[in-house]
PQR file of N, CA, C, O and H, with PARSE charges and radii, in Angstrom:
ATOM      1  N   UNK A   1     189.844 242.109  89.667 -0.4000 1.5000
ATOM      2  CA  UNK A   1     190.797 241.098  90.090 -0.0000 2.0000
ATOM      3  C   UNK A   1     190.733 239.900  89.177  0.5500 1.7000
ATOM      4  O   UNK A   1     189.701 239.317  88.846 -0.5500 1.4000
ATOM      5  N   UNK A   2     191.763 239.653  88.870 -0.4000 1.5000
ATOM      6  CA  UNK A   2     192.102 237.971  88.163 -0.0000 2.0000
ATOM      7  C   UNK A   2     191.621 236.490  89.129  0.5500 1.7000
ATOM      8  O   UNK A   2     192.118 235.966  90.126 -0.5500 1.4000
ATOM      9  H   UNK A   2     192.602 240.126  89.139  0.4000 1.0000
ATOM     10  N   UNK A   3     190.645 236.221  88.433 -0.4000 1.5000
ATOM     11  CA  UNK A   3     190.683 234.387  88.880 -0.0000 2.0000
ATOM     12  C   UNK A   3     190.248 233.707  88.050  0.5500 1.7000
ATOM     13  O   UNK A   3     189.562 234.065  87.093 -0.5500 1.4000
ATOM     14  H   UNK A   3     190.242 236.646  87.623  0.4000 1.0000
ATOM     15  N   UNK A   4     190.647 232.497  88.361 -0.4000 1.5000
ATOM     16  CA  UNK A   4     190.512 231.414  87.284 -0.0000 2.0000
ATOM     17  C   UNK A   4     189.812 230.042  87.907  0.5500 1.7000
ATOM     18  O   UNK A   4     190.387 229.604  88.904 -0.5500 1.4000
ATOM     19  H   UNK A   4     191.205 232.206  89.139  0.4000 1.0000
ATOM     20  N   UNK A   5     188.672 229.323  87.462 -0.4000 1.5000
ATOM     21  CA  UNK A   5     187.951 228.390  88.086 -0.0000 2.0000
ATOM     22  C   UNK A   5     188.658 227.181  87.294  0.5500 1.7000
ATOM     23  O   UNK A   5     188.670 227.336  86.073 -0.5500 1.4000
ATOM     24  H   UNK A   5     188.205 229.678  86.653  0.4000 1.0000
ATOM     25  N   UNK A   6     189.167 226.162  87.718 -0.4000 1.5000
ATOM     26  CA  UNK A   6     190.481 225.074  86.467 -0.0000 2.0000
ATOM     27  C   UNK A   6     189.323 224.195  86.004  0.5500 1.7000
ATOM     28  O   UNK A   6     189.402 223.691  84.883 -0.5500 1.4000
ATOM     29  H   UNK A   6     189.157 226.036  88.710  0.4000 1.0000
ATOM     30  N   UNK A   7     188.127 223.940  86.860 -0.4000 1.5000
ATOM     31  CA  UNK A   7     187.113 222.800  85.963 -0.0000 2.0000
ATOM     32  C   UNK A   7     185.646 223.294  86.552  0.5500 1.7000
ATOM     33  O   UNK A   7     185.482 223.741  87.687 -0.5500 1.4000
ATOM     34  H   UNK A   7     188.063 224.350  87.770  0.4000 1.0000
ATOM     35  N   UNK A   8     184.684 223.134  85.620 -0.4000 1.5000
ATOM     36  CA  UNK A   8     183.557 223.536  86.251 -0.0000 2.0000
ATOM     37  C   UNK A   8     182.686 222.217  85.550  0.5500 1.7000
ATOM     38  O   UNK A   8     182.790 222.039  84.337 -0.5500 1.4000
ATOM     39  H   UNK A   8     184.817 222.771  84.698  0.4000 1.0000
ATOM     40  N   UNK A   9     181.888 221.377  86.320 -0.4000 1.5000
ATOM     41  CA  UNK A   9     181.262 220.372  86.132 -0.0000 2.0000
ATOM     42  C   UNK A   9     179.878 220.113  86.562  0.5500 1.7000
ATOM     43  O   UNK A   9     179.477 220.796  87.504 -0.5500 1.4000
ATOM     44  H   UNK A   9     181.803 221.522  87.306  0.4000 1.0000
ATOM     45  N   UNK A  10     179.093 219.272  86.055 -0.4000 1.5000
ATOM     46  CA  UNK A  10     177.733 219.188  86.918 -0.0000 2.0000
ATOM     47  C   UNK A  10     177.256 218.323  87.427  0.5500 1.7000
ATOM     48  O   UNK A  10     177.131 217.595  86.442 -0.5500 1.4000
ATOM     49  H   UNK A  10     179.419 218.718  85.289  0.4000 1.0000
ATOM     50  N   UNK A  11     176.778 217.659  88.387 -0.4000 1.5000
ATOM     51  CA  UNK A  11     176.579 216.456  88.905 -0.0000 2.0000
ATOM     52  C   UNK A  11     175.059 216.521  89.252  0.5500 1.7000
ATOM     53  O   UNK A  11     174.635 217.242  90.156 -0.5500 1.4000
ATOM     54  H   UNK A  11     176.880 218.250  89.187  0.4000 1.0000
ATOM     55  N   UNK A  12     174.288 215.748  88.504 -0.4000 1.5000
ATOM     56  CA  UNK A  12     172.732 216.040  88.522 -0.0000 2.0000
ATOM     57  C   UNK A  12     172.891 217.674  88.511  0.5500 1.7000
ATOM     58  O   UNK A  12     173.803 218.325  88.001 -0.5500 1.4000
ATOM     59  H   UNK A  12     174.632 215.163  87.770  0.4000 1.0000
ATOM     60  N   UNK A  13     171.405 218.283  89.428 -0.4000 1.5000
ATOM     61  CA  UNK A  13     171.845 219.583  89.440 -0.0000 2.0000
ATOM     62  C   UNK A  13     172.304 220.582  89.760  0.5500 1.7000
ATOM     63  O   UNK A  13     171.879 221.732  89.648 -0.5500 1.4000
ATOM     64  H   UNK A  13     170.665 217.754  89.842  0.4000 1.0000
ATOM     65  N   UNK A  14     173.401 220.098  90.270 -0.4000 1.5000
ATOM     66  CA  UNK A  14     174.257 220.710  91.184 -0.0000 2.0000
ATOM     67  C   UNK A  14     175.612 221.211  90.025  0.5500 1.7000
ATOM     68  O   UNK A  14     176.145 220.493  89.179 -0.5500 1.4000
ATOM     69  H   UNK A  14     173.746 219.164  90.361  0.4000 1.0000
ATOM     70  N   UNK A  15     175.923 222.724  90.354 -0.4000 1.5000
ATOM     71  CA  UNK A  15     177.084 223.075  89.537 -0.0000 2.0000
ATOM     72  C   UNK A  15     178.231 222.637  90.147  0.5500 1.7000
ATOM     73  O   UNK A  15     178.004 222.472  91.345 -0.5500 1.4000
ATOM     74  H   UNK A  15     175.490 223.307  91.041  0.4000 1.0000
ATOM     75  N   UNK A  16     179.362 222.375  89.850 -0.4000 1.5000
ATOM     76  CA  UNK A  16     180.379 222.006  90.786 -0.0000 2.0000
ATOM     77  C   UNK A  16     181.667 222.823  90.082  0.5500 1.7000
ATOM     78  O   UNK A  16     181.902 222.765  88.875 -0.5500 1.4000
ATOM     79  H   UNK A  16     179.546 222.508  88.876  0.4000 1.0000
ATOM     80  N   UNK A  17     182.341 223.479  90.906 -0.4000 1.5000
ATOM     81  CA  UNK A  17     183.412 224.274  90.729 -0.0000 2.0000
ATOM     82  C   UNK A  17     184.673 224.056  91.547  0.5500 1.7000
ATOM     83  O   UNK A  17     184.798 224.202  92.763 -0.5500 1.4000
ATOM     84  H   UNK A  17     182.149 223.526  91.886  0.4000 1.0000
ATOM     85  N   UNK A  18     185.728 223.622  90.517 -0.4000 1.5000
ATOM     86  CA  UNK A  18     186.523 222.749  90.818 -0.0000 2.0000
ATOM     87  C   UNK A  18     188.064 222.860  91.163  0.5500 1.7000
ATOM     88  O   UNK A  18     188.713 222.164  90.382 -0.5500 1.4000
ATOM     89  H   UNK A  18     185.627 223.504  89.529  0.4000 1.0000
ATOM     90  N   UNK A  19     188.525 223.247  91.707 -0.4000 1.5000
ATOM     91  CA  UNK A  19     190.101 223.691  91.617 -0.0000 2.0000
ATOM     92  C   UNK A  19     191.238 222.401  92.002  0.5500 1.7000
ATOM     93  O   UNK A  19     191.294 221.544  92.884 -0.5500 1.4000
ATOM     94  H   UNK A  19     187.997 223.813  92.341  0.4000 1.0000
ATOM     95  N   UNK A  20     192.004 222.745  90.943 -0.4000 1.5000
ATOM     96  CA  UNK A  20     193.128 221.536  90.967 -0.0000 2.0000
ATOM     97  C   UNK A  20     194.303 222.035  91.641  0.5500 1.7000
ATOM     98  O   UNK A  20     194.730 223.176  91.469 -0.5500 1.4000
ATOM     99  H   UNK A  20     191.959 223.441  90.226  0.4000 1.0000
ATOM    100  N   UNK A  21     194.895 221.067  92.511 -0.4000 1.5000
ATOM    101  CA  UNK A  21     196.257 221.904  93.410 -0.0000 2.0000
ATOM    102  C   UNK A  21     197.174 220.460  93.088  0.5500 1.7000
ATOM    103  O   UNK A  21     196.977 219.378  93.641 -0.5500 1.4000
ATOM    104  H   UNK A  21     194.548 220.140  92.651  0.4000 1.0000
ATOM    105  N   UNK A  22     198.187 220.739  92.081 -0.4000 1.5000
ATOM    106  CA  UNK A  22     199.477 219.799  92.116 -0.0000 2.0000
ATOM    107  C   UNK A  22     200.882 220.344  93.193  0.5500 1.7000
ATOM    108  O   UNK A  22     201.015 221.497  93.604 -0.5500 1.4000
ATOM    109  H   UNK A  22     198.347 221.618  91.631  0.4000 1.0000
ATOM    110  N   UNK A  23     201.744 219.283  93.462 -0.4000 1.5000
ATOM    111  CA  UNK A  23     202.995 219.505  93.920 -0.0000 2.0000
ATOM    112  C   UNK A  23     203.925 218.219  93.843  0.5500 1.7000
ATOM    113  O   UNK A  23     203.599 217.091  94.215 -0.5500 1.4000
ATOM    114  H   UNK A  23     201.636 218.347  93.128  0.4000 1.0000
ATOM    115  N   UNK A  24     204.692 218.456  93.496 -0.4000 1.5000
ATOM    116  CA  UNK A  24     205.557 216.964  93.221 -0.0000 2.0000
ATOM    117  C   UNK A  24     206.011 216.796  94.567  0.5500 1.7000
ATOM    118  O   UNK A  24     207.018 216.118  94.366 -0.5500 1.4000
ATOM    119  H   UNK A  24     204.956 219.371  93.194  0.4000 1.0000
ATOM    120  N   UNK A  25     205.924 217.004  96.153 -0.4000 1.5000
ATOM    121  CA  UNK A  25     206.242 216.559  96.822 -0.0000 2.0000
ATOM    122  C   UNK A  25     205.062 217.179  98.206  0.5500 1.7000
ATOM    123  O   UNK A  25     204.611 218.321  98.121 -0.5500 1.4000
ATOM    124  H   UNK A  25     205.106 217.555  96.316  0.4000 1.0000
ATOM    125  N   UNK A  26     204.755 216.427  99.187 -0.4000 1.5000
ATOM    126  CA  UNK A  26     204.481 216.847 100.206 -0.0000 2.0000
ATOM    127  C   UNK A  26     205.077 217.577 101.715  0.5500 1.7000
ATOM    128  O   UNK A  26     204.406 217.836 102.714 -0.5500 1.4000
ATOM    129  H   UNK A  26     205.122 215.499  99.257  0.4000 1.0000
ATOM    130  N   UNK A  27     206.291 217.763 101.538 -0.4000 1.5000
ATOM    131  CA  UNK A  27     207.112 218.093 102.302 -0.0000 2.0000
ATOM    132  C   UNK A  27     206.860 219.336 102.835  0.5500 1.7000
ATOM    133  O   UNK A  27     207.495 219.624 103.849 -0.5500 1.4000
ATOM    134  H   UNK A  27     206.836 217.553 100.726  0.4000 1.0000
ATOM    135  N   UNK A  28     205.854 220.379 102.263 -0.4000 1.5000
ATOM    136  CA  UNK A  28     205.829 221.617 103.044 -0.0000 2.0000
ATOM    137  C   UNK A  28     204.472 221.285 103.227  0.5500 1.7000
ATOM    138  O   UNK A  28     204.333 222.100 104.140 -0.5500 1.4000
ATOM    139  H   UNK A  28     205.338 220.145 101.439  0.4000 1.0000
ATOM    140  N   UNK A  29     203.383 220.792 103.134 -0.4000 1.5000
ATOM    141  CA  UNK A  29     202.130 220.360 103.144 -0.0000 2.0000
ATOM    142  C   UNK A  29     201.140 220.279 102.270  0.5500 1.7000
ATOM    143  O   UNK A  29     201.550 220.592 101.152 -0.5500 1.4000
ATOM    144  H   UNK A  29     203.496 220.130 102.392  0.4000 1.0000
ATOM    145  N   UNK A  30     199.944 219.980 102.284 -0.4000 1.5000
ATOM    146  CA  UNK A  30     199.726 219.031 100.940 -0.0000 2.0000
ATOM    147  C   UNK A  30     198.730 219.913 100.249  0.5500 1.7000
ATOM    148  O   UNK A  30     198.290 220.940 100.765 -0.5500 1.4000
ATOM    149  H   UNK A  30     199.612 219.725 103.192  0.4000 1.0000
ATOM    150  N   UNK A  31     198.344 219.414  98.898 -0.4000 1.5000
ATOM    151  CA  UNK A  31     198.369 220.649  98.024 -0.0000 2.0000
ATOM    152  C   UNK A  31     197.412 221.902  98.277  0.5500 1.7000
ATOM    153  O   UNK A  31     197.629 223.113  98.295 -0.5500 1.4000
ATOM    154  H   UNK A  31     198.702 218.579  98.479  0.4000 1.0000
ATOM    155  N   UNK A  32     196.117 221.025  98.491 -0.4000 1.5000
ATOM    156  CA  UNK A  32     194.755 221.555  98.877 -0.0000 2.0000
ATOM    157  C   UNK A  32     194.772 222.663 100.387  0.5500 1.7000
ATOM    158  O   UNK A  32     193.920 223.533 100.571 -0.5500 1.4000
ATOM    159  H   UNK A  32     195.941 220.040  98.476  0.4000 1.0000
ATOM    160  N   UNK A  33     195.811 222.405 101.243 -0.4000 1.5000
ATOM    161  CA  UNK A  33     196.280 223.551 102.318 -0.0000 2.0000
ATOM    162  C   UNK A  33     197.058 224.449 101.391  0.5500 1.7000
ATOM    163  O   UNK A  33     197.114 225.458 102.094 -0.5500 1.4000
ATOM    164  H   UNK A  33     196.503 221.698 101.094  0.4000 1.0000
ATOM    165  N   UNK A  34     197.729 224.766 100.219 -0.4000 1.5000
ATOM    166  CA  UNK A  34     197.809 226.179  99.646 -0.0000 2.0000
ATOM    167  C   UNK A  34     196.643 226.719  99.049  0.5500 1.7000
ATOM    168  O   UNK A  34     196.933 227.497  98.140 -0.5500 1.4000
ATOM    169  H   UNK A  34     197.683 223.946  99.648  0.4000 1.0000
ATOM    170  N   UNK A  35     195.353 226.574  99.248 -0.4000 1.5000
ATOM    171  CA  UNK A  35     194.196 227.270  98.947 -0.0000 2.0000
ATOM    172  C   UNK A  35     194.093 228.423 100.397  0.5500 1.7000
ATOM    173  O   UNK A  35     193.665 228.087 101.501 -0.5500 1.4000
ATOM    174  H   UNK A  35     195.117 225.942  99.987  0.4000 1.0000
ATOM    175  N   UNK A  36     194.463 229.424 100.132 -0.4000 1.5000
ATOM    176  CA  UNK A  36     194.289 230.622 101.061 -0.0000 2.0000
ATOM    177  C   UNK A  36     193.189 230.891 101.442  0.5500 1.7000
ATOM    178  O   UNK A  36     192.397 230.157 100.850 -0.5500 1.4000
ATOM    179  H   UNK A  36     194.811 229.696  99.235  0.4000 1.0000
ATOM    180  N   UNK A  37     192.654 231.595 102.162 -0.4000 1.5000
ATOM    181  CA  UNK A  37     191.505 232.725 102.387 -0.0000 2.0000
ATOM    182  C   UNK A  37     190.926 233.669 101.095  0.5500 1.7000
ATOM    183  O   UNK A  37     189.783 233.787 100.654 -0.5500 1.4000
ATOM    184  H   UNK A  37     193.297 232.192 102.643  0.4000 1.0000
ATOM    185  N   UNK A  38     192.092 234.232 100.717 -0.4000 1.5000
ATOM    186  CA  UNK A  38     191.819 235.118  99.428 -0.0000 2.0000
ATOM    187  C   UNK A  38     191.788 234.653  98.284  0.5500 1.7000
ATOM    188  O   UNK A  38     191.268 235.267  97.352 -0.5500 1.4000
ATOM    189  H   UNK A  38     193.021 234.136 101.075  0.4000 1.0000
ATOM    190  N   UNK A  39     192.502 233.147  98.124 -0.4000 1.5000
ATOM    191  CA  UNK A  39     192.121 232.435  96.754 -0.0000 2.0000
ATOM    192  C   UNK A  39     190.640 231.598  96.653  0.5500 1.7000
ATOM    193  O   UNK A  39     190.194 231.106  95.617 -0.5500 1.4000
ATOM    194  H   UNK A  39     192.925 232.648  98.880  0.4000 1.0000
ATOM    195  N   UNK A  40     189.942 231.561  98.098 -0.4000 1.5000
ATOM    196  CA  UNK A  40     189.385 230.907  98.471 -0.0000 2.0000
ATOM    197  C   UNK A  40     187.618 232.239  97.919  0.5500 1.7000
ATOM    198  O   UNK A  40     186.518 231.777  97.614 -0.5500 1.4000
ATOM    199  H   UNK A  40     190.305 231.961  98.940  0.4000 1.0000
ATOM    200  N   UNK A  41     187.966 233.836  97.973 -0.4000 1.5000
ATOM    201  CA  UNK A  41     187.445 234.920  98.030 -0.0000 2.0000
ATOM    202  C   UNK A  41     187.169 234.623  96.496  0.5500 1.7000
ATOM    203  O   UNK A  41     186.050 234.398  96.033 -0.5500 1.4000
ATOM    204  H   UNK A  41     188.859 234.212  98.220  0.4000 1.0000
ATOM    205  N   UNK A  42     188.561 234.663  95.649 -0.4000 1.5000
ATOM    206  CA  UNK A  42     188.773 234.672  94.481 -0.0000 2.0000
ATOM    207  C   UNK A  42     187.405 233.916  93.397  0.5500 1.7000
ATOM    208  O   UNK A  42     186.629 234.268  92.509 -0.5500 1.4000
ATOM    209  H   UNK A  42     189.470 234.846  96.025  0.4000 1.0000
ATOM    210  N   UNK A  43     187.845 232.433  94.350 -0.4000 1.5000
ATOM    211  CA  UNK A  43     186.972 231.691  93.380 -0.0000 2.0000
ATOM    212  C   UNK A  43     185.464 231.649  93.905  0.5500 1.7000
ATOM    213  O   UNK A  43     184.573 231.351  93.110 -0.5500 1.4000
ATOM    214  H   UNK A  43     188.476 232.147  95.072  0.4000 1.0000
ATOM    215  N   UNK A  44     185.199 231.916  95.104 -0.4000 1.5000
ATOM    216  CA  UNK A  44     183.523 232.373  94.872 -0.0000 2.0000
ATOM    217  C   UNK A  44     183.272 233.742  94.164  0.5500 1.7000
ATOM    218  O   UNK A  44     182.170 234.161  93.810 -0.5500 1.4000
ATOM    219  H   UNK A  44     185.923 232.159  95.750  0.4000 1.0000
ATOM    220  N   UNK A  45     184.255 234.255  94.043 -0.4000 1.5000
ATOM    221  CA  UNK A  45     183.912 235.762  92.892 -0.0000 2.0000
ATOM    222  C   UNK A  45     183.411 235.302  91.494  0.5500 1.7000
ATOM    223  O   UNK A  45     182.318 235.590  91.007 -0.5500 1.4000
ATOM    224  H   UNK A  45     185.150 233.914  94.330  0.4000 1.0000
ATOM    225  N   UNK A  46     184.550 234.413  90.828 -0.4000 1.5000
ATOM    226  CA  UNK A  46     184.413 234.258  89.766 -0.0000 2.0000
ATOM    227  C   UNK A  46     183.049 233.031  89.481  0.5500 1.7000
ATOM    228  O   UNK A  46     182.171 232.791  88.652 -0.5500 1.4000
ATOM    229  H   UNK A  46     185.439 234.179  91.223  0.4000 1.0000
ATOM    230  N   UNK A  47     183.476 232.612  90.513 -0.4000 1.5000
ATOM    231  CA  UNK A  47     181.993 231.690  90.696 -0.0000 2.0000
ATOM    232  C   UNK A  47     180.387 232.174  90.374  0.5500 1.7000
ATOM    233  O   UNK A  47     179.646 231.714  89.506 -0.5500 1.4000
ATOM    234  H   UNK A  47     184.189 232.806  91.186  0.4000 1.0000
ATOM    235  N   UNK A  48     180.162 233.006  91.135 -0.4000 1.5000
ATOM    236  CA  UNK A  48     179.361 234.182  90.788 -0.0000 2.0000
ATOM    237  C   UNK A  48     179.500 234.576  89.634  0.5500 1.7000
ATOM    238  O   UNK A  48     178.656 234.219  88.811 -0.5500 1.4000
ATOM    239  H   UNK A  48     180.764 233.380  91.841  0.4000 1.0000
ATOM    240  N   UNK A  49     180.390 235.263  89.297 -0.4000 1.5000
ATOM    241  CA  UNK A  49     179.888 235.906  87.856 -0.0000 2.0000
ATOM    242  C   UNK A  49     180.221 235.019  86.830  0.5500 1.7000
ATOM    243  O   UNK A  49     180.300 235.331  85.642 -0.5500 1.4000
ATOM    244  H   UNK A  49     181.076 235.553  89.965  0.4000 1.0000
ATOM    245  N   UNK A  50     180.468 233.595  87.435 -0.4000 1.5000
ATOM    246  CA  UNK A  50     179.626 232.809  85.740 -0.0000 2.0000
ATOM    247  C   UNK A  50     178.545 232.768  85.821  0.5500 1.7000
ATOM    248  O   UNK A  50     177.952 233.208  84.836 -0.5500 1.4000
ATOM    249  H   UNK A  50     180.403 233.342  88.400  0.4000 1.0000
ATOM    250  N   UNK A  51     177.571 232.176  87.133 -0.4000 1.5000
ATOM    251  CA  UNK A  51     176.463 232.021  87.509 -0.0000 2.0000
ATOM    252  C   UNK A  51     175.717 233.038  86.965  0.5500 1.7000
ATOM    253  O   UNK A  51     174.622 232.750  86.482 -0.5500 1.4000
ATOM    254  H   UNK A  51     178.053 231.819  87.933  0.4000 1.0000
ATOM    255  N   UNK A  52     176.088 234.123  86.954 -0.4000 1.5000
ATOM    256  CA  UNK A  52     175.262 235.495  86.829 -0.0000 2.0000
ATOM    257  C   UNK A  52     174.935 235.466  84.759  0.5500 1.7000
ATOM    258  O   UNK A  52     173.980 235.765  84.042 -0.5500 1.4000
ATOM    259  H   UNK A  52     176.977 234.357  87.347  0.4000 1.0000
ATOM    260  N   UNK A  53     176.572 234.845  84.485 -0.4000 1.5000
ATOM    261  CA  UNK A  53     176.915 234.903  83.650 -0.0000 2.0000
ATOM    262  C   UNK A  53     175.615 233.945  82.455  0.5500 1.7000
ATOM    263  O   UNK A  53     175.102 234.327  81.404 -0.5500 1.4000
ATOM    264  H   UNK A  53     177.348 234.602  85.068  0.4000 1.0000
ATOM    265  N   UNK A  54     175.481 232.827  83.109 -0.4000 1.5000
ATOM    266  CA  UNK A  54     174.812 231.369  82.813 -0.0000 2.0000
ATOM    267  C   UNK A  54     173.216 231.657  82.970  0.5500 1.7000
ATOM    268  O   UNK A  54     172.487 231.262  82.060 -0.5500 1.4000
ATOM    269  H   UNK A  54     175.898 232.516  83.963  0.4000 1.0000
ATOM    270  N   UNK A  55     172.596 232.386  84.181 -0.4000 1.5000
ATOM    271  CA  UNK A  55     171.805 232.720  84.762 -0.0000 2.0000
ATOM    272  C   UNK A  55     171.354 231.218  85.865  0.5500 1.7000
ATOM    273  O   UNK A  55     170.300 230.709  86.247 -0.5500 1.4000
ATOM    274  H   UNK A  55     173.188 232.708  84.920  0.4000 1.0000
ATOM    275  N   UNK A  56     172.337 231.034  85.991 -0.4000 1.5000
ATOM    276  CA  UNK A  56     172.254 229.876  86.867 -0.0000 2.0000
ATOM    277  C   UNK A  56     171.421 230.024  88.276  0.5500 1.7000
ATOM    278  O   UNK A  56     171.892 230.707  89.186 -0.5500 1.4000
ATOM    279  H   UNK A  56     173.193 231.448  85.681  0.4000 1.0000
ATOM    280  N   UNK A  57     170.510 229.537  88.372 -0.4000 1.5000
ATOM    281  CA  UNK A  57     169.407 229.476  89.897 -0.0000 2.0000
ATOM    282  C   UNK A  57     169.852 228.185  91.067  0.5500 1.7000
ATOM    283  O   UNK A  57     169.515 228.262  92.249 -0.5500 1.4000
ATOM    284  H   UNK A  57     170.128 228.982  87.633  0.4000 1.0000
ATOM    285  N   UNK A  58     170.521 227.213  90.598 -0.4000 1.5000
ATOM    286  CA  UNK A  58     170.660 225.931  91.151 -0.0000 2.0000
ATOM    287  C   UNK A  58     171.688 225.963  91.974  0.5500 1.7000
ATOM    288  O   UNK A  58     172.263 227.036  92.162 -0.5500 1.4000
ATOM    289  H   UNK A  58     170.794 227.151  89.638  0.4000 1.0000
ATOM    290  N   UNK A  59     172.183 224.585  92.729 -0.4000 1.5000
ATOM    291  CA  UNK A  59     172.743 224.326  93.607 -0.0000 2.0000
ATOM    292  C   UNK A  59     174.087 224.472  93.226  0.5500 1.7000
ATOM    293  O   UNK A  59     174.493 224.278  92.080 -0.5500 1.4000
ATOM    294  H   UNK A  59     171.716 223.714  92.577  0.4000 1.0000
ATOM    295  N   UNK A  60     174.642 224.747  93.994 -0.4000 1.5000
ATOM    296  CA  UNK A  60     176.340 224.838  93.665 -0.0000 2.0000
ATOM    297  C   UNK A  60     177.332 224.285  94.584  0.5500 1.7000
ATOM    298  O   UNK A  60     176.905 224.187  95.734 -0.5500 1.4000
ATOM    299  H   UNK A  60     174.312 224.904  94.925  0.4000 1.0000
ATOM    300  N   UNK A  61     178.721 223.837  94.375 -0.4000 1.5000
ATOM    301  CA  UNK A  61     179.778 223.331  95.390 -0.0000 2.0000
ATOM    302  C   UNK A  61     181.232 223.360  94.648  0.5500 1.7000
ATOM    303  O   UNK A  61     181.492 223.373  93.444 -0.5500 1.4000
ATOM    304  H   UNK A  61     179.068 223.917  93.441  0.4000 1.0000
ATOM    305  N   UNK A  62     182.065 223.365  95.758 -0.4000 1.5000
ATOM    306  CA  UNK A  62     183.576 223.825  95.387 -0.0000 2.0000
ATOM    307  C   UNK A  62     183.905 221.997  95.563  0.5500 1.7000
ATOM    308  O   UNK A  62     183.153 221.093  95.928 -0.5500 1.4000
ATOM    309  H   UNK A  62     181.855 223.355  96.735  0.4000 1.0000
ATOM    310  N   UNK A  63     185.214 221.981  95.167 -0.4000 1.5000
ATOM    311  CA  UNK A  63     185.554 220.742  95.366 -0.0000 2.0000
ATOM    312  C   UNK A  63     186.729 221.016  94.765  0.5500 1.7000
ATOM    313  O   UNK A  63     186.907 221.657  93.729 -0.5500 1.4000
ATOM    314  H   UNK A  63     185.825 222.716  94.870  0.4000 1.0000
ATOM    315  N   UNK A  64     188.142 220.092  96.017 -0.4000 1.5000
ATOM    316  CA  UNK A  64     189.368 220.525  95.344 -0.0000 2.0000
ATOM    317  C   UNK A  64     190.162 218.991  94.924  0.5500 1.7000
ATOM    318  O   UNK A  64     189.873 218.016  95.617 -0.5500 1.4000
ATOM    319  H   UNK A  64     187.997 219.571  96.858  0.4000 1.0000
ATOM    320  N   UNK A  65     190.822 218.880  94.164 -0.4000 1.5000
ATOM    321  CA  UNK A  65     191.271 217.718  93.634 -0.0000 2.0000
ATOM    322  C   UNK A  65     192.748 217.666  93.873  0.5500 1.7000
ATOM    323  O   UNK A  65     193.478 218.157  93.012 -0.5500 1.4000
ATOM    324  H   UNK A  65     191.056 219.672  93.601  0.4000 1.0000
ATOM    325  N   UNK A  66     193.402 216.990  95.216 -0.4000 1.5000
ATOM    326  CA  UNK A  66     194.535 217.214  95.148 -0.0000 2.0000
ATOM    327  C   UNK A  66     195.630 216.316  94.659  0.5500 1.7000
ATOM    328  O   UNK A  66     195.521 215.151  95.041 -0.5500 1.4000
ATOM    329  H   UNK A  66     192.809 216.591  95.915  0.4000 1.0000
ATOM    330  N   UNK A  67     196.782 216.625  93.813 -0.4000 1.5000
ATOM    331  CA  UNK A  67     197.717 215.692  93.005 -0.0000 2.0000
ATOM    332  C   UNK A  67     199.230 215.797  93.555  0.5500 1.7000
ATOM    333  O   UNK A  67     199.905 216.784  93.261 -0.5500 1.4000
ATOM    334  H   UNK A  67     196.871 217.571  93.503  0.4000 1.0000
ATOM    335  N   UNK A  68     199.778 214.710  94.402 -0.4000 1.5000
ATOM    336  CA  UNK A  68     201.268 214.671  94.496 -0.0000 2.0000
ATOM    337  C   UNK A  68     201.542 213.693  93.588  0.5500 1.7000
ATOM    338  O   UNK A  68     201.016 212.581  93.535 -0.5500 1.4000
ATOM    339  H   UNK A  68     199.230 213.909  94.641  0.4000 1.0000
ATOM    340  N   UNK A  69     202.686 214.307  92.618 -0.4000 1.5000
ATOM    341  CA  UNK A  69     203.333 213.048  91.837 -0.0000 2.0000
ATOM    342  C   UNK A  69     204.554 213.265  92.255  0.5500 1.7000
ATOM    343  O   UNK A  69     205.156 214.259  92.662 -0.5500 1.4000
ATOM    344  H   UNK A  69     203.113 215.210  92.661  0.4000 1.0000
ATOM    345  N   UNK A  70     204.896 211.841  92.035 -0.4000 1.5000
ATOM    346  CA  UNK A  70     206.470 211.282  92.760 -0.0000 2.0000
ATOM    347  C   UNK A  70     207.262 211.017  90.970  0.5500 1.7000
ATOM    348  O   UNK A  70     208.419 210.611  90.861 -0.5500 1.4000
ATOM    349  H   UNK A  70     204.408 211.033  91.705  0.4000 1.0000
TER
END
């Protein structure tokens, strides 16, 4: 399966994995509520196999960054 992690950052030692949700309007609801269940599956997958990838042992967290521009 295809996924894509949009920023991966570190804060002390904590990995942080980051997904960005834009929409130029809020009218159907706001961005960070179109993160599904299965996109939600997605990115602890790929999450994992960087980790695996990195050999990463440390702390980890999702964090979503949401953007309405007018």
């Amino acid at each position: 399966r295809k996924a894509e992690i949009d920023l991966i950052a570190k804060d002390g030692e904590t990995l942080v994995f980051i997904e960005v949700k834009t929409r130029s309007t809020d009218l159907f609801g706001k961005p960070e509520e179109a993160i599904s269940p299965r996109k939600e599956r997605l990115l602890t997958d790929a999450a994992a196999a960087y980790m695996e990838q990195i050999n990463h042992e440390w702390a980890v967290r999702f964090d979503v960054i949401s953007i309405i521009y007018r």
